[in-house]
Each structure stands twice: as structure tokens, then as C-alpha cells.
One Martini backbone bead per residue (centre of mass of N, CA, C, O) as a GRO file, in nm:
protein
  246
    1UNK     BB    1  -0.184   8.226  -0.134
    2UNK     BB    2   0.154   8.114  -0.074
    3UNK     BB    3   0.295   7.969   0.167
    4UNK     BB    4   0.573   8.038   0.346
    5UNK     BB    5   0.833   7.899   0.406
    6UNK     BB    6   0.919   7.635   0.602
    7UNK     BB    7   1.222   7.594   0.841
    8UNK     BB    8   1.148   7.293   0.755
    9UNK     BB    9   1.231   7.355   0.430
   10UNK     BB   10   1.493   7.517   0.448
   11UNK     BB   11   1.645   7.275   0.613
   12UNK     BB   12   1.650   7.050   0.407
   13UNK     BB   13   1.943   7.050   0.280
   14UNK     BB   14   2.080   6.967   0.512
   15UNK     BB   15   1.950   6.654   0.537
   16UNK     BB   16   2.089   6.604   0.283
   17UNK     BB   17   2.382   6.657   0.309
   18UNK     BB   18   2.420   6.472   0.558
   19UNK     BB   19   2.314   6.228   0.363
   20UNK     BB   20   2.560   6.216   0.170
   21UNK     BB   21   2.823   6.236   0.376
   22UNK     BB   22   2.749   5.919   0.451
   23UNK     BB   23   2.825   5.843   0.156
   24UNK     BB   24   3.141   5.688   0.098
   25UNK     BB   25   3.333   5.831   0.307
   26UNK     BB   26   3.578   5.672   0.314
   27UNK     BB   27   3.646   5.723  -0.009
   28UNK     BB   28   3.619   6.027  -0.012
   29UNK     BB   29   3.891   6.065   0.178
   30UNK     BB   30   4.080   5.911   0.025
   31UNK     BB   31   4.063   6.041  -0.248
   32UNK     BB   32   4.146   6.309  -0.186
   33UNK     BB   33   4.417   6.241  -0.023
   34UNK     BB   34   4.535   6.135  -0.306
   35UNK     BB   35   4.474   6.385  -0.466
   36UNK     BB   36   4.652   6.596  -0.302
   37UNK     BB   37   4.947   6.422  -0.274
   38UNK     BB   38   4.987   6.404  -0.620
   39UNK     BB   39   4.971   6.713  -0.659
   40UNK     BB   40   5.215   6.793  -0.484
   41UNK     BB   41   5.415   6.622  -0.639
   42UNK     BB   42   5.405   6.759  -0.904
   43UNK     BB   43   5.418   7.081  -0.839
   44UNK     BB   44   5.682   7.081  -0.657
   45UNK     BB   45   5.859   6.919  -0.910
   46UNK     BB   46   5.818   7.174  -1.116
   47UNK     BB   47   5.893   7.400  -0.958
   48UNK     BB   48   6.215   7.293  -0.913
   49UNK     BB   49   6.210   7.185  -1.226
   50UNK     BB   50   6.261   7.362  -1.478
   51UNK     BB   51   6.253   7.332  -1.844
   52UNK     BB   52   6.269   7.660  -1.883
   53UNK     BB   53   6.276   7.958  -1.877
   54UNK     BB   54   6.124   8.243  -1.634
   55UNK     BB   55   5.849   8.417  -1.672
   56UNK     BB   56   5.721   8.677  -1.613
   57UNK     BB   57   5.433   8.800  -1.515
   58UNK     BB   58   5.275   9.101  -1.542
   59UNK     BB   59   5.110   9.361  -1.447
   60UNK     BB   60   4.830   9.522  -1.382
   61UNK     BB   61   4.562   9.751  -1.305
   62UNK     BB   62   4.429   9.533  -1.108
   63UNK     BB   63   4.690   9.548  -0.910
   64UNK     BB   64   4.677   9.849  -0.861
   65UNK     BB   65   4.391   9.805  -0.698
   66UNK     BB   66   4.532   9.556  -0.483
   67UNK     BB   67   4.625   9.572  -0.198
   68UNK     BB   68   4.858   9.459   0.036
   69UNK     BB   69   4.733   9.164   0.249
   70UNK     BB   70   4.845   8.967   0.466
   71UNK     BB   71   4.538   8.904   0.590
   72UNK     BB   72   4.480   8.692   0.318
   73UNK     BB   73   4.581   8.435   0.413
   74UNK     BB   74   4.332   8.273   0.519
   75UNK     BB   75   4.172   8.272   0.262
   76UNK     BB   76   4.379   8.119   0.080
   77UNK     BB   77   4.411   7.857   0.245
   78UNK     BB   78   4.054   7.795   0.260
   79UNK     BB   79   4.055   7.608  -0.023
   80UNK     BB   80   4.115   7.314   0.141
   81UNK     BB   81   3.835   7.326   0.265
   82UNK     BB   82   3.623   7.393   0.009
   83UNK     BB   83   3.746   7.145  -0.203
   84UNK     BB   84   3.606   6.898  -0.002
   85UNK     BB   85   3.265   7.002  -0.038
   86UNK     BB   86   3.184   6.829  -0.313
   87UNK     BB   87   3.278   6.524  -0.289
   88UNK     BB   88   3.117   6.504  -0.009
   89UNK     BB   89   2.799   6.538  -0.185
   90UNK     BB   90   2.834   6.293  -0.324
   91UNK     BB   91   2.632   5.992  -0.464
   92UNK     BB   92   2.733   5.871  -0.756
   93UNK     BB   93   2.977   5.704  -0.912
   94UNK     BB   94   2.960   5.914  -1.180
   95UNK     BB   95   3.010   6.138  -1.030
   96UNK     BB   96   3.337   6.075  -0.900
   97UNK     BB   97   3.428   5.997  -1.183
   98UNK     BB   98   3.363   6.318  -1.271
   99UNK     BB   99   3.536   6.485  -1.080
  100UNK     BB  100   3.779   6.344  -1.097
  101UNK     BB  101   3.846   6.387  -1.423
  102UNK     BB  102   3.831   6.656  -1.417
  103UNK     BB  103   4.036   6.726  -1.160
  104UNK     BB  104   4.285   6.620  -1.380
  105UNK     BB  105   4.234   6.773  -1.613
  106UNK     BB  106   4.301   7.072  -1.468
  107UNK     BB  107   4.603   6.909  -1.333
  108UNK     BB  108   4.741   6.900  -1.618
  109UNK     BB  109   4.727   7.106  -1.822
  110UNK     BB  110   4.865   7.319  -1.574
  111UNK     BB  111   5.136   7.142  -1.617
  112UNK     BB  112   5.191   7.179  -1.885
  113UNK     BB  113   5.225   7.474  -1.908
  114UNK     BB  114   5.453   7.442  -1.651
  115UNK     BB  115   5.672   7.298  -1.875
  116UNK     BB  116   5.658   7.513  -2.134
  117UNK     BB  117   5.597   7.758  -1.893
  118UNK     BB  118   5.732   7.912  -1.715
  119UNK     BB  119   5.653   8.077  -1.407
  120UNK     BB  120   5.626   8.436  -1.237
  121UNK     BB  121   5.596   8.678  -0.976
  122UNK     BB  122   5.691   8.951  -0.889
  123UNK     BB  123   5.807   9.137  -0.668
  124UNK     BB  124   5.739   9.237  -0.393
  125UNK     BB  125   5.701   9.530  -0.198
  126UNK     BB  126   5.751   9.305   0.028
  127UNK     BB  127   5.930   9.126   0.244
  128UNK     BB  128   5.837   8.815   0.361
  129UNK     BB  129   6.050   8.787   0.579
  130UNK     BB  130   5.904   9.034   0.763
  131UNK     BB  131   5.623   8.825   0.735
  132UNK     BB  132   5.571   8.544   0.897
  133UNK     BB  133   5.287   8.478   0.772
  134UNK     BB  134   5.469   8.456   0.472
  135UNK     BB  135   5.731   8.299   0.486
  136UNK     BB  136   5.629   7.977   0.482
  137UNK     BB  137   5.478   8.020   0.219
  138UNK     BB  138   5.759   8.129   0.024
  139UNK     BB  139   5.926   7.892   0.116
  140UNK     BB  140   5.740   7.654  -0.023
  141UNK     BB  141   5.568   7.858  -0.231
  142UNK     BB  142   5.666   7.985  -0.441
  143UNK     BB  143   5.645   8.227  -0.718
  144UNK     BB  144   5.542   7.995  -0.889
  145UNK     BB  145   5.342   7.836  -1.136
  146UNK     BB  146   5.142   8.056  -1.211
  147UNK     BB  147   5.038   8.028  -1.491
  148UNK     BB  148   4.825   7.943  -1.420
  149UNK     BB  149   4.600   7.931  -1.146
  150UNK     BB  150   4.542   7.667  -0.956
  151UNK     BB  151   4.360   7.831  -0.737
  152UNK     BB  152   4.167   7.945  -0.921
  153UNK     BB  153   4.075   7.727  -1.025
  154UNK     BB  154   3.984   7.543  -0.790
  155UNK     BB  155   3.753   7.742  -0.719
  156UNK     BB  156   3.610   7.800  -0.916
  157UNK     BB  157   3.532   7.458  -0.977
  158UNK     BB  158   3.405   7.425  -0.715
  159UNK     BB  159   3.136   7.635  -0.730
  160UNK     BB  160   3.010   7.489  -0.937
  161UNK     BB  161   2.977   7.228  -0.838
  162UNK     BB  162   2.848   7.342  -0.544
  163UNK     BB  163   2.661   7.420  -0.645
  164UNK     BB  164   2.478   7.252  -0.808
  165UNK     BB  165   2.435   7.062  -0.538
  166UNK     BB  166   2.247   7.281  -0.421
  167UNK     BB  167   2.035   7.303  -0.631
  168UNK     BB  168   1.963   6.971  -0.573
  169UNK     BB  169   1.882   7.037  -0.247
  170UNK     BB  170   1.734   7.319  -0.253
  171UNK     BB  171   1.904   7.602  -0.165
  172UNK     BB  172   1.907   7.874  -0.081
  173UNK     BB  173   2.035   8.206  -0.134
  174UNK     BB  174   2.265   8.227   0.048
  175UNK     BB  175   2.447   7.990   0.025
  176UNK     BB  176   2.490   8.044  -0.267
  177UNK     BB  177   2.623   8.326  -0.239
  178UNK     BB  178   2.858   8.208  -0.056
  179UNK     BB  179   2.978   8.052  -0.216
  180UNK     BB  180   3.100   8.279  -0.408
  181UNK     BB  181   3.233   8.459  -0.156
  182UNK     BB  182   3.429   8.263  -0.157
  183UNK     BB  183   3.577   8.238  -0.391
  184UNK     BB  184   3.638   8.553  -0.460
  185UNK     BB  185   3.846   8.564  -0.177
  186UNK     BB  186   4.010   8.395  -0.280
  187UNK     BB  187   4.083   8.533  -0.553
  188UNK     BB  188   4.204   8.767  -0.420
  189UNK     BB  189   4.410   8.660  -0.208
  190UNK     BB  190   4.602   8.581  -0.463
  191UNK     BB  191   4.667   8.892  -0.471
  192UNK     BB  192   4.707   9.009  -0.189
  193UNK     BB  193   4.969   8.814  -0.145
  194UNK     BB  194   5.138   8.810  -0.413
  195UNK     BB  195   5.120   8.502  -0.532
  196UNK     BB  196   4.966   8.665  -0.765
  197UNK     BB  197   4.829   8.797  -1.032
  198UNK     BB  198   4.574   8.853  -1.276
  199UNK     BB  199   4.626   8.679  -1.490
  200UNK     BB  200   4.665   8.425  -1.303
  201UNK     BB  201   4.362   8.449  -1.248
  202UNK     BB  202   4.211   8.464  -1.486
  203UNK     BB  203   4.320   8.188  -1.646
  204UNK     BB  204   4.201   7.985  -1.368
  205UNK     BB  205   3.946   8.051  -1.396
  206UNK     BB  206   3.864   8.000  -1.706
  207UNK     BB  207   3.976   7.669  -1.653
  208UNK     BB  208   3.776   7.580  -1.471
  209UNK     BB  209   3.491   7.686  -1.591
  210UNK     BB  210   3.587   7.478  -1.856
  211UNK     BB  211   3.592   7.194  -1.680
  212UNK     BB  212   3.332   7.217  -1.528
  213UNK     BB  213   3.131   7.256  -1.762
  214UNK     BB  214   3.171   7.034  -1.938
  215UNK     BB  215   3.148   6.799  -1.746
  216UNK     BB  216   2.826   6.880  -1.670
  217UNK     BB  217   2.733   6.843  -1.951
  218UNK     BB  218   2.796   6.524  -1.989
  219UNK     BB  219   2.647   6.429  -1.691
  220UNK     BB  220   2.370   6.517  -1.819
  221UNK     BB  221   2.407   6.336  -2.038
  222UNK     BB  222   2.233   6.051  -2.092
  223UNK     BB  223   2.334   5.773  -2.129
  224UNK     BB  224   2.181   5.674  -2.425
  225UNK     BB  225   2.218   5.918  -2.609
  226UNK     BB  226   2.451   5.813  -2.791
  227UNK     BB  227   2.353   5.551  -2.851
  228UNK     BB  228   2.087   5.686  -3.018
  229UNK     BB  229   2.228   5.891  -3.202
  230UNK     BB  230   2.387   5.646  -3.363
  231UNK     BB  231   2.135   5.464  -3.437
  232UNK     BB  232   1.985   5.691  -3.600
  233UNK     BB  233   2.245   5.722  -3.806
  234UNK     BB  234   2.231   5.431  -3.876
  235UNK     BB  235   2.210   5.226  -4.177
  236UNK     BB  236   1.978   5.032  -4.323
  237UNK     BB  237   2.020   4.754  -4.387
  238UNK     BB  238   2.033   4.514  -4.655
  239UNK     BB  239   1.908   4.313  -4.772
  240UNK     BB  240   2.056   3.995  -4.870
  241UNK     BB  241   1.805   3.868  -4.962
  242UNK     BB  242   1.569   3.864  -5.262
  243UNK     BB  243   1.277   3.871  -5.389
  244UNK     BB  244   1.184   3.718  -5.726
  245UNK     BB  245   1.027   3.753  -6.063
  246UNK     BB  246   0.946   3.569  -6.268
   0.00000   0.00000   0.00000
């Protein structure tokens, strides 16, 4: 019978994870921090100039399943923390590469729609100036820009990519499942303080998804693969002199 794993083998993942983040790691914070306030810099000038009419997202079934929880700002917040926990844990250029351009193109989709499509949330069923843990969220972050969510698009996003860097460093079954219960939080909370409704938590997850899937399957594919399946499908050019018999 083979000996069950030592607190040595399963704790090797931690001296993993250590020795990634101090790989690059000045790059990878000014990197980070030019990337949200960027993206802030963009969000929040389409959130106050919309330029066509703003459409209600409609609540749906789901929506009437999930109470209200002023107390779910927490978890809503806990994204910024969760979202820099991937590209801390890259190693190699190409990786950086291709998160950088992931995560632009998941944050442009979310731009390109939230201009021709502006759109925002029904009014809560509590007014936020009541609640002051929720007004100052509410004064920043209108509840516009709603569909999809890309709080829940970048949760999804994060997840995926985090998940991927575990199963690289041999991570056990624990902390993958932690990955996915912070996400699923994130996601519900943006539900629970009525920042999006369930529409827009859906919509955001799929983008999400489908970004962070499509760019991982790219990067996985050799480098050498793209170039050799071009050369195996180009014709053998034809001699230009041939030998003639008298």
C-alpha cells in the first residue's frame, strides 16, 4: 500500500506558491496597479456619461430567492484582495502576457457593451442612505454599468486562472474547493447588497468563463504547434528546373 502523504509533501505547494511571488514581483504590482486604475479610470467615466437611454435589467426567480444582506459587503469588497492572488503566483513572460491580455479583453467586451447598452439595477427594497455601511458604496458605485457584471465576470475570471496556478503547484483538494467558495461569495454578494441582480451575475460569470477558458486553451498550446501545422499543410513547391530526357 502506497504511504499516505507527508504534512512535508502536502504543505510543498506553500514553498511553491512562496517562491512564484517573488519572482518579478515589483513588475507584477506596478503591473496590477496600472491595470485597476485603468480599468477604474474607464468604469466610472462610462458609469456618468452613458450615451443612450438606461435600461432596467429586470429581477428574475433568483433574485427572489436571495435576501437582502447589508452584511454581504464584505464578501462584495474581498474581490480586490482575491483578484491580485493570480497574477502574484506567475512565473514566465508568457504567462503575464497572456493574463495582461486576457484581462483587457474581458474588460473591454464588458466596456464595448456597457456603451451601447447602458443599463442599471431596480431600485433596493431599502433605501441605502439608511444602511451607512451601503451608502458610500452606493455614492461611488451607482448601480449602473450592471449588465454583465464584471465584478462577477473578474470573480469567475480570477477563479479559473487561481484554480490552474493550484493544480501547477500540486495544491491539495482543500484549498482548491476555498478557490471556488470565494468566488461562489463573491458572486452571491453581488446579489445580496442588490449591486446587480441575477441576470447580471449570470451574464458576467459566462464572460468571464469564456475568457479566462479560450485564453488558457491558447496558452497551452507549444509555441512551435501553430508553426508546424502551417508548414505541414504548405505544398511542396515544385522543382523549378527539371532534368529532360533526350
Amino acid at each position: 500500500m502506497d504511504a499516505p502523504p507527508s504534512n512535508a509533501s502536502q504543505s510543498g505547494w506553500l514553498r511553491d506558491a512562496g517562491a512564484r511571488l517573488g519572482i518579478h514581483w515589483m513588475i507584477k504590482v506596478a503591473g496590477t496597479v496600472a491595470f485597476m486604475v485603468a480599468f477604474f479610470v474607464v468604469y466610472f467615466w462610462l458609469l456618468n456619461h452613458p450615451r443612450f437611454p438606461v435600461t432596467t435589467v429586470p429581477r428574475i426567480f433568483i433574485d427572489r430567492m436571495i435576501p437582502f444582506q447589508p452584511g454581504a459587503l464584505t464578501l462584495y469588497l474581498s474581490l480586490w484582495i482575491y483578484v491580485t492572488i493570480a497574477p502574484a503566483l506567475l512565473r514566465f513572460p508568457r504567462e503575464f502576457v497572456s493574463y495582461a491580455v486576457s484581462a483587457t479583453i474581458l474588460s473591454v467586451i464588458g466596456f464595448a457593451i456597457f456603451v451601447v447598452w447602458p443599463t442599471a439595477v431596480p431600485k433596493a427594497e431599502v433605501d441605502p442612505i439608511l444602511l451607512p455601511s451601503l451608502s458610500q458604496l452606493k455614492a461611488v458605485d451607482a448601480s449602473g454599468n450592471a449588465f454583465p457584471s464584471l465584478h462577477v465576470a473578474f470573480a469567475v475570471f480570477t477563479a479559473l486562472w487561481f484554480g490552474r496556478l493550484l493544480r501547477e503547484m500540486q495544491a491539495g483538494i482543500f484549498i482548491r474547493a476555498f478557490n471556488w467558495v470565494w468566488c461562489i461569495a463573491i458572486v452571491y454578494s453581488t446579489m445580496a447588497i442588490r449591486q446587480h441582480v441575477a441576470l447580471d451575475a449570470i451574464s458576467g460569470a459566462l464572460l468571464g468563463a469564456l475568457v479566462a477558458l479560450v485564453q488558457q486553451k491558447l496558452l497551452d498550446r507549444p509555441a512551435g504547434a501553430k508553426a508546424g501545422a502551417m508548414s505541414a499543410r504548405a505544398p511542396v513547391p515544385a522543382s523549378i528546373t527539371e532534368r529532360t530526357v533526350d
